[in-house]
matplotlib code that plots the C-alpha trace (Angstrom):
import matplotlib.pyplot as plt

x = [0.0, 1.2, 1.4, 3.1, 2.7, 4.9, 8.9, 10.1, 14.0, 16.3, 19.7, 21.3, 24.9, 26.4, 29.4, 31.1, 34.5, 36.2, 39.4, 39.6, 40.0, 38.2, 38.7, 34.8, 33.3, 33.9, 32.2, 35.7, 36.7, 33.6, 34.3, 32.2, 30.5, 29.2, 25.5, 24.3, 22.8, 19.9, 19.2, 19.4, 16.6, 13.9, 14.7, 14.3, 10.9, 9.7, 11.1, 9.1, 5.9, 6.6, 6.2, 9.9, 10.8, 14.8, 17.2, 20.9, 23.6, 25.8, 28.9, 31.4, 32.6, 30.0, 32.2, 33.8, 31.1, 32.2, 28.4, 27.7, 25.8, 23.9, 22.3, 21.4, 20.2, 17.9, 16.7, 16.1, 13.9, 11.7, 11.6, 13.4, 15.1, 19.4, 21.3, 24.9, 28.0, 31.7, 34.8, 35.9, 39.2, 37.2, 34.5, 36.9, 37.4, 33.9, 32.3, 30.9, 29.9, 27.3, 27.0, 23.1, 22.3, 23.0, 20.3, 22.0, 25.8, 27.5, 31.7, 32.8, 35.1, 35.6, 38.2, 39.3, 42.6, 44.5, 46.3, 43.6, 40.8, 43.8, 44.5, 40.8, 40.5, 43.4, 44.2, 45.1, 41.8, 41.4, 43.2, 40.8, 37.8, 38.9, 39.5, 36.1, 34.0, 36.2, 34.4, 31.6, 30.4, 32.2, 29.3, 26.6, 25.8, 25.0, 26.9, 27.1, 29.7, 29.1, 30.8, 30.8, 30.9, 33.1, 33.1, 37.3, 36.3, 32.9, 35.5, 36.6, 32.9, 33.4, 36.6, 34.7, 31.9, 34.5, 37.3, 35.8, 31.7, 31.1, 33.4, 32.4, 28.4, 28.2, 25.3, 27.2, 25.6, 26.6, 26.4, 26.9, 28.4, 27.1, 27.8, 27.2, 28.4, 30.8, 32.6, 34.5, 33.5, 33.8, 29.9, 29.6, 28.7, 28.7, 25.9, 28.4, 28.5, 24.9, 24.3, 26.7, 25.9, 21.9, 23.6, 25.5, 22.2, 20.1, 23.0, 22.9, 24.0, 24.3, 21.7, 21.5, 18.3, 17.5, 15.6, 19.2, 20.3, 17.0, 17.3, 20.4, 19.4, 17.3, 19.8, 18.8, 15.7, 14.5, 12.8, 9.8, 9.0, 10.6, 11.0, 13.0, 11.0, 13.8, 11.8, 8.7, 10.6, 13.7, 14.5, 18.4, 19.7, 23.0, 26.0, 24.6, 21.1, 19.2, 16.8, 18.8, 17.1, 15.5, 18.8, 21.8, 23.7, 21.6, 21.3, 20.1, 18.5, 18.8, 16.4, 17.5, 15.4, 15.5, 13.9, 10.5, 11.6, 7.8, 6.7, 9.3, 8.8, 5.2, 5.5, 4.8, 8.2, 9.1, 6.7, 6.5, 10.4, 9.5, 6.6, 9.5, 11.8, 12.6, 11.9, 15.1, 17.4, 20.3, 17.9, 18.4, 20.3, 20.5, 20.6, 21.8, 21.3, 20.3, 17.3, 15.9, 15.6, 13.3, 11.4, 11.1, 9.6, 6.7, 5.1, 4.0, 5.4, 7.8, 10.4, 8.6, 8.1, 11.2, 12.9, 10.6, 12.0, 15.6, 13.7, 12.2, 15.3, 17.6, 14.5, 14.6, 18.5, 18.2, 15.0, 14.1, 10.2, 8.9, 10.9, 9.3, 5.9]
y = [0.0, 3.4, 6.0, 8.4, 9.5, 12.2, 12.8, 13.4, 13.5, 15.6, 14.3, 17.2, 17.0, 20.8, 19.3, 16.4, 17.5, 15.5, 16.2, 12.5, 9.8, 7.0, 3.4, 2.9, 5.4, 6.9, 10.0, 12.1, 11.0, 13.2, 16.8, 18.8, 22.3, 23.7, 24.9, 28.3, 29.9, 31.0, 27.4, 26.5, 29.0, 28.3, 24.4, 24.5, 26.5, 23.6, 20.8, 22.5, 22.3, 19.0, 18.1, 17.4, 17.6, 16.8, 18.0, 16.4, 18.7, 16.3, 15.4, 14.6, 16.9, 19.3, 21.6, 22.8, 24.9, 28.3, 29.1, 26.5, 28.3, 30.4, 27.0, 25.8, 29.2, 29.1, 25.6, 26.8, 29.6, 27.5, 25.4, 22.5, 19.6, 19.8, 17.0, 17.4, 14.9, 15.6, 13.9, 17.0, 18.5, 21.6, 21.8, 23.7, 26.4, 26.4, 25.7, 28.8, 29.9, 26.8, 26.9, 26.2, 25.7, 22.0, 20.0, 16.2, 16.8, 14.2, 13.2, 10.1, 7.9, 4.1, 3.2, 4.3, 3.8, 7.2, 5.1, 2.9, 5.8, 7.8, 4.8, 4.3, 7.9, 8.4, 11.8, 12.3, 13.5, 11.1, 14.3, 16.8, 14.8, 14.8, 18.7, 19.0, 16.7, 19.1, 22.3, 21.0, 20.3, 23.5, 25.1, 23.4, 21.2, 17.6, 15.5, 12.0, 9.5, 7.8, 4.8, 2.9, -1.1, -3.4, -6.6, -6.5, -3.7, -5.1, -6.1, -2.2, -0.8, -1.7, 0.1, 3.0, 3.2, 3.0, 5.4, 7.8, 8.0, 7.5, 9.9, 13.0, 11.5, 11.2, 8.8, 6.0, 5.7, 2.0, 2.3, -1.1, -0.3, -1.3, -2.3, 0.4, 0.8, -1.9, -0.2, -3.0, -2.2, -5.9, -5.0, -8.4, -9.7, -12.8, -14.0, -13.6, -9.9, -9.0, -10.4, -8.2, -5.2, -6.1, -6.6, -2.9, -1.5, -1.9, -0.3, 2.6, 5.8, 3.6, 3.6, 0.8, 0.4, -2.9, -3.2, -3.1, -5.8, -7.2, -6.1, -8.0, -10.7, -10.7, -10.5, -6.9, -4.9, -7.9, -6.3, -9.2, -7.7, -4.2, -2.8, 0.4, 3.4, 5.7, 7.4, 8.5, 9.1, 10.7, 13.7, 13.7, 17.1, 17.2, 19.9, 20.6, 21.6, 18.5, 15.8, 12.9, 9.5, 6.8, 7.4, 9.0, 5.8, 4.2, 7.3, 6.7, 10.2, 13.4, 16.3, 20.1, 21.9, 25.4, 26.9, 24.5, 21.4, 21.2, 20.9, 18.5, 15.7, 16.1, 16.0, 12.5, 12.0, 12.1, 10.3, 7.2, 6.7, 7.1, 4.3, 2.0, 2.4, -0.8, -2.5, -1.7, -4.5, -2.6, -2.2, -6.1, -6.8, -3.3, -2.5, 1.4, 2.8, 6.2, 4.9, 2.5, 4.6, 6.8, 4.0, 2.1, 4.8, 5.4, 2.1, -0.3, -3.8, -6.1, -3.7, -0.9, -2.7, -3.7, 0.2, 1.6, 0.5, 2.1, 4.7, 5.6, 5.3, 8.0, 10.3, 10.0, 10.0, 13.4, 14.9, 15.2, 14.8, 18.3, 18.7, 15.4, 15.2]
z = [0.0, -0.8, 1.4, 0.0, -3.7, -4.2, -4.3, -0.3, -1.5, -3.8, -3.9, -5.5, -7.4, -6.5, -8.2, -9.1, -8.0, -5.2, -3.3, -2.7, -4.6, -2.7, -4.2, -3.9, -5.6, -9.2, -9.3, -9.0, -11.8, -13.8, -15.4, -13.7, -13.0, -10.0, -9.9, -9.3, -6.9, -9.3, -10.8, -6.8, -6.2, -9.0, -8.3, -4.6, -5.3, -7.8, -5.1, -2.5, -5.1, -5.5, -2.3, -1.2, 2.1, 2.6, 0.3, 0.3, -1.1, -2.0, -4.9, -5.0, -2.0, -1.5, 0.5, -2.4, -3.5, -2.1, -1.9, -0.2, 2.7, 0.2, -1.2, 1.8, 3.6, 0.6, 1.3, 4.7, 3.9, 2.2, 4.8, 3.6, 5.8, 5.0, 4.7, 4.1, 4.0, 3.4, 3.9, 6.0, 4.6, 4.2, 6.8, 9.6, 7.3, 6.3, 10.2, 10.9, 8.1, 7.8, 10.7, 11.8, 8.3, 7.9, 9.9, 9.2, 9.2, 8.5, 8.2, 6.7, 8.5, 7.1, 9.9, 13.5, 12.3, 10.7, 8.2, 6.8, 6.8, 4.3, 1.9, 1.2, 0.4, -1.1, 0.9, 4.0, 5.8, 9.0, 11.0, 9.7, 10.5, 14.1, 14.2, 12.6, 15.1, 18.0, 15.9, 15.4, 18.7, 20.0, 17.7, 19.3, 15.7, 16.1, 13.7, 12.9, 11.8, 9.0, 8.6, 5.1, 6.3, 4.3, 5.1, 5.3, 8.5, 10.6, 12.9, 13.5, 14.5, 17.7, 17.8, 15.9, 18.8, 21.7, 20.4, 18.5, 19.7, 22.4, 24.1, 21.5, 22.0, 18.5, 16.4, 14.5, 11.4, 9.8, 6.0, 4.1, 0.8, -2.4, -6.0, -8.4, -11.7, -11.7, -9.5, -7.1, -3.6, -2.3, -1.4, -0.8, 2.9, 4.7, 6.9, 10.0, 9.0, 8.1, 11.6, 13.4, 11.9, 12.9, 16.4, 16.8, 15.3, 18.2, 20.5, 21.8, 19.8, 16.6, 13.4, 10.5, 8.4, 9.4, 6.0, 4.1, 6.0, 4.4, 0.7, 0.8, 2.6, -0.4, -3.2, -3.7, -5.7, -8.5, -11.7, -11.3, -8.5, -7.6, -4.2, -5.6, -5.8, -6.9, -10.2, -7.7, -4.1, -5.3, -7.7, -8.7, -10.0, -11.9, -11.5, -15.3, -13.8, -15.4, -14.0, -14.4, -13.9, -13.3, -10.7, -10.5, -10.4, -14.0, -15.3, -18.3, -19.4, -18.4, -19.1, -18.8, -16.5, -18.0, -14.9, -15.1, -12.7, -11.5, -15.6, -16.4, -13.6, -14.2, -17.9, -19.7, -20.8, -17.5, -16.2, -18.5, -17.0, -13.5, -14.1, -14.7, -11.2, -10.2, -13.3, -15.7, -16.5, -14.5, -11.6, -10.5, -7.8, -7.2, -3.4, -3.2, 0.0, -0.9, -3.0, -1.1, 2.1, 0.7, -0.7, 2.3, 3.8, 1.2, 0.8, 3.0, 2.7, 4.5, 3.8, 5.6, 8.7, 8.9, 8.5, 10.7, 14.6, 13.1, 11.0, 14.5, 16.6, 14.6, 14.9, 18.6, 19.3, 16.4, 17.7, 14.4, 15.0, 14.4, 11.0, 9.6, 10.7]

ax = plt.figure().add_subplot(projection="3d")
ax.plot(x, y, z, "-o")
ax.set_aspect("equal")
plt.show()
């Protein structure tokens, strides 16, 4: 049953550009723009028509967009939920002037330990998120660690919790990677680890969408019968101002917006594309985090049931209530 029939995400590209190099992702390795403010503006106005509710500046590193806090004062204004996530070379510099803007802050960190974080980034940043967790809270924002899970590094969450959480209070959010454009992750998991991520989720201070351990479980989204809802959940917004779908990680068409996002996903171009999420050869076995999340949250099914005790517990350990309901 669907409960929800309209878009509630916009993951938006700023940029492409990346002062890392991390061995699991490819996106760094795109020629890229940055967006404007005024293509940010009439967007964010169309989003909020839409009926989008949480907007994730994202890139590549979207800290190197020197207007930065213009984009998301503007989301703000409109009275749009901020998500942002960097790798945090940039974010002391930056602090204060995002500073309040940024609702879901979060820093990436794949290991406790220095020298393992750097290699799989491929610049040394494990230092720089430590000074920017120390600013952070001296600013009074709330951030979270996110922490990609491997299966070479489930042993090291514990470490993770004990070292580096716990004593700054921080939420640990557990974030198994995935395969994506034959990329080679090693997104593959073991029973053993599916089972001890499960385990740290229902400690305290620590998030995992217990429907990913699910979906893979599961052997991901099948095109017989689709749980992704990416096309109808999730708008994705390119550094080249274009709709780009039925994901960014398919992407198989892009549309320019020209000013007329509300139009355009409406039109039925669009829309004959968005009836097919889920059901695209490439879209088997798929298990991408930052689709599924918004499409376990829309319909309800087996999936939905099993999101929502996590879903629930972030919002409580955030205090997130008032902004999403």
């Amino acid at each position: 049953m669907r409960l929800v029939s309209h878009p509630v995400l916009c993951n938006y590209y700023i940029t492409y550009r990346c002062n890392a190099t991390c061995s699991f992702c490819d996106i760094w390795e795109r020629p890229s723009p940055y967006v404007t403010p005024e293509n940010v503006a009439d967007n964010l106005r169309d989003l909020k028509r839409l009926g989008v509710r949480v907007i994730d500046f994202t890139g590549g590193e979207p800290l190197l967009h020197r207007q930065l806090d213009e984009l998301l004062r503007e989301a703000k204004n409109r009275g749009l939920i901020t998500t942002v996530t960097t790798n945090g070379l940039l974010y002391p510099k930056n602090a204060e002037k995002l500073h309040g803007l940024i609702d879901m802050l979060h820093f990436s960190l794949d290991s406790p330990i220095a020298e393992e974080h750097d290699k799989s980034r491929g610049v040394k940043c494990f230092d720089k998120v430590m000074e920017s967790i120390a600013i952070a809270k001296q600013l009074g924002e709330r951030p979270d660690i996110l922490f990609t899970v491997f299966e070479h590094n489930v042993h090291q969450i514990r470490q993770m919790y004990e070292e580096i959480c716990l004593p700054n209070n921080l939420v640990l959010i557990l974030n198994p990677v995935f395969e994506y454009n034959e990329v080679e992750t090693g997104g593959g998991f073991s029973e053993k680890s599916l089972q001890e991520m499960t385990w740290w989720g229902k400690q305290k201070n620590v998030y995992i969408n217990d429907a990913f351990i699910q979906l893979r479980r599961d052997g991901g989204n099948h095109v017989a019968d689709p749980v992704c809802l990416a096309g109808s959940t999730t708008l994705v917004i390119s550094p080249e101002n274009k709709l780009v779908l039925p994901c960014y990680h398919l992407g198989l068409k892009d549309f320019p917006i020209e000013g007329q996002l509300y139009d355009l996903y409406r039109s039925d171009e669009v829309q004959k594309l968005v009836a097919l999420e889920g059901r695209l050869p490439g879209c088997e076995g798929c298990a991408i985090n930052c689709y599924m999340q918004p499409s376990f949250a829309v319909e309800m099914n087996r999936y939905w049931w099993k999101a929502l005790p996590s879903t629930l517990k972030y919002n409580r350990m955030k205090g997130t209530w008032k902004q999403l309901f």
